[in-house]
N, C-alpha and C positions, 0 to 999 in steps of 0.2 A: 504494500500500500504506500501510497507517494502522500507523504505529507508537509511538501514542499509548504509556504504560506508566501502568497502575493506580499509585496507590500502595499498597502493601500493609498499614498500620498503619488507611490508611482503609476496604478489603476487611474486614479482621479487626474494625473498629469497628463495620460497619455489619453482620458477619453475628453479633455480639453482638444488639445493638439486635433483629434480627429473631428468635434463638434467644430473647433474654427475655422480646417479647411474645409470643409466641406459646405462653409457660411460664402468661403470667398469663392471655390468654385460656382455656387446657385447664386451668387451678385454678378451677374457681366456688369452692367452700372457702376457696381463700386471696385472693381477690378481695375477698371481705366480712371485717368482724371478725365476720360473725353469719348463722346458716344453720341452716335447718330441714333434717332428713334423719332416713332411717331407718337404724338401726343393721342393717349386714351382718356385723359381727362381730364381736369382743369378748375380753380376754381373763377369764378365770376372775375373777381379782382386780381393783377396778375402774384401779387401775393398767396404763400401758401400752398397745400401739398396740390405735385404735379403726379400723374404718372404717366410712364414715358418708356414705350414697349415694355410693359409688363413694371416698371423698376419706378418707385417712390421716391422722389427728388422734391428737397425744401425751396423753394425763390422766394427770395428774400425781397425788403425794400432793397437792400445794395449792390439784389443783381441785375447786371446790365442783361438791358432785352432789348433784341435786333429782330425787326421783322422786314427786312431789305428782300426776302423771298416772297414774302406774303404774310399772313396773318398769323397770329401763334394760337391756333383753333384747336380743336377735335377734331382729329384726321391728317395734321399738316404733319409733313419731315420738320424734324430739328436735331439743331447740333444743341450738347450740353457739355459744361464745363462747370465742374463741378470737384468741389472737398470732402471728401465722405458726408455725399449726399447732400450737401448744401450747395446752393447753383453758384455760381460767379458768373456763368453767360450763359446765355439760351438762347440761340439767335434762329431763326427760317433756312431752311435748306430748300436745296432743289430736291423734287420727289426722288427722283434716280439714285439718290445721297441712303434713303430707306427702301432701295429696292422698287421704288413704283415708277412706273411709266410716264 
């Protein structure tokens, strides 16, 4: 009979290690500081939370917003530039930028 004993600081260390990559692998958003996508939702104001193919991004009052493409709607390409999830730019892309025609 094996009565080897885990140690349990290195258990809880290593299922750290495995819960965080596996955070960073299901973030493409927060993997880059920079990511094309289309906006799924928005609020009214351009203030507050976005999502942006699939990924939760904060715009702030201090992020710059470019809409030299077109409008920053539901449905439009954008580029984002962002700090773990906080926006610094979010400007209009061309559709072809998200894959559309």
């Amino acid at each position: 009979m094996n009565t080897t004993k885990t140690n349990p600081l290195f258990s809880l260390k290593a299922g750290l290690l495995i819960a965080a990559s596996c955070f960073a692998l299901s973030s493409p958003a927060f993997a880059d500081e920079e990511f094309y996508g289309t906006v799924e939702s928005r609020p009214t104001e351009n203030p507050g939370i976005w999502v942006v193919s699939g990924q939760q991004i904060e715009v702030t009052d201090k992020t710059e917003i470019d809409n030299d493409h077109g409008p920053l709607v539901v449905g439009s390409c954008v580029e984002v530039e962002h700090d773990k999830g906080i926006v610094k730019e979010i400007e209009s892309a061309k559709p072809a930028k998200c894959g559309k025609k």
